[in-house]
C-alpha positions in Angstrom: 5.7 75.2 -47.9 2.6 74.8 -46.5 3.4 76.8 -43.4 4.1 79.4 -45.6 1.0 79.0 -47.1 -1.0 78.9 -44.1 -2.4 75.4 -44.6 -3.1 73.0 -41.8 -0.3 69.6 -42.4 1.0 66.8 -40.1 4.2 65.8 -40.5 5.2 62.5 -40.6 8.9 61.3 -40.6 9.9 58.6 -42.8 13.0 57.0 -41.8 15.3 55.4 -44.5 17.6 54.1 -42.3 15.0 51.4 -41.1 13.3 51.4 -44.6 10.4 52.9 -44.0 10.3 54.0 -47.4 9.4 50.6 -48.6 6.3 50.2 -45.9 3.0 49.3 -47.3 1.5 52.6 -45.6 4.2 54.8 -47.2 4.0 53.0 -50.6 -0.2 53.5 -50.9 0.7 57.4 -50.5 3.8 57.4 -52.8 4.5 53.7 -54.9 7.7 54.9 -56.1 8.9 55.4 -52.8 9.8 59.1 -53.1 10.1 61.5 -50.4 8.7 64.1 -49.7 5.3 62.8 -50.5 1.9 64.8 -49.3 -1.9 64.0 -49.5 -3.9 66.6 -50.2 -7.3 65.9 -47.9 -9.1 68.8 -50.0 -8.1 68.1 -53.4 -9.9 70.3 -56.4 -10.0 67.2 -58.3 -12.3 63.7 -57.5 -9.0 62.0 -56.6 -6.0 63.3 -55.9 -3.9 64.6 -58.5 -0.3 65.3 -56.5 2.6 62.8 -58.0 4.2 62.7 -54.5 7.7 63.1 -56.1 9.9 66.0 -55.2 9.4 68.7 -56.6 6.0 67.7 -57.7 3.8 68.2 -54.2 5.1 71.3 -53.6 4.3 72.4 -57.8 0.5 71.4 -57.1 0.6 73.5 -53.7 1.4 76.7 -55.4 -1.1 76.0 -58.0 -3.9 74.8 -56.0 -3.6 78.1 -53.6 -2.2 80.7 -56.7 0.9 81.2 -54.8 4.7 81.4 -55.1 4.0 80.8 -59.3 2.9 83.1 -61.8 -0.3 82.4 -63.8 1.2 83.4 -66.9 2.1 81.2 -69.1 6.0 82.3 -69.9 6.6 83.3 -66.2 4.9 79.6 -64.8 7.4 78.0 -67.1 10.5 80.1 -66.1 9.8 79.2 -62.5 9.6 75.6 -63.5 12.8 75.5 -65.6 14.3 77.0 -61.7 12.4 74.4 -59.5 12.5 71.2 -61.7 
């Protein structure tokens, strides 16, 4: 998403097969161990507010750049009943 977006990202691959799920750097980005997980190096908040569980990061994305979710109320919440 956030090539579509146009926003600089690294990707970093996290390999379940050798656990690296469970790695102390993976787990201070995302505690629960979910995948994918982001970290947003702009937030709009003091800290940053992205729950790195899917769908969450890519939720906060559309919100924090006002794409891909409509501001109204009743359409925000139809596409959230399709992504969640």
């Amino acid at each position: 998403m956030q090539q579509q977006l146009g926003l600089p990202y690294r990707i970093i691959v996290v390999n379940i097969g050798r656990g690296d799920e469970f790695r102390p750097e993976f787990l201070a980005i995302s505690p629960n161990n979910q995948i994918p997980a982001i970290v947003d190096h702009t937030p709009l908040a003091a800290v940053n507010p992205c729950p790195p569980s899917s769908p969450a990061p890519f939720s906060y994305l559309a919100k924090k750049t006002g794409r891909f979710c409509p501001t109204a109320l009743r359409g925000g919440y139809e596409v959230a009943q399709w992504v969640f």
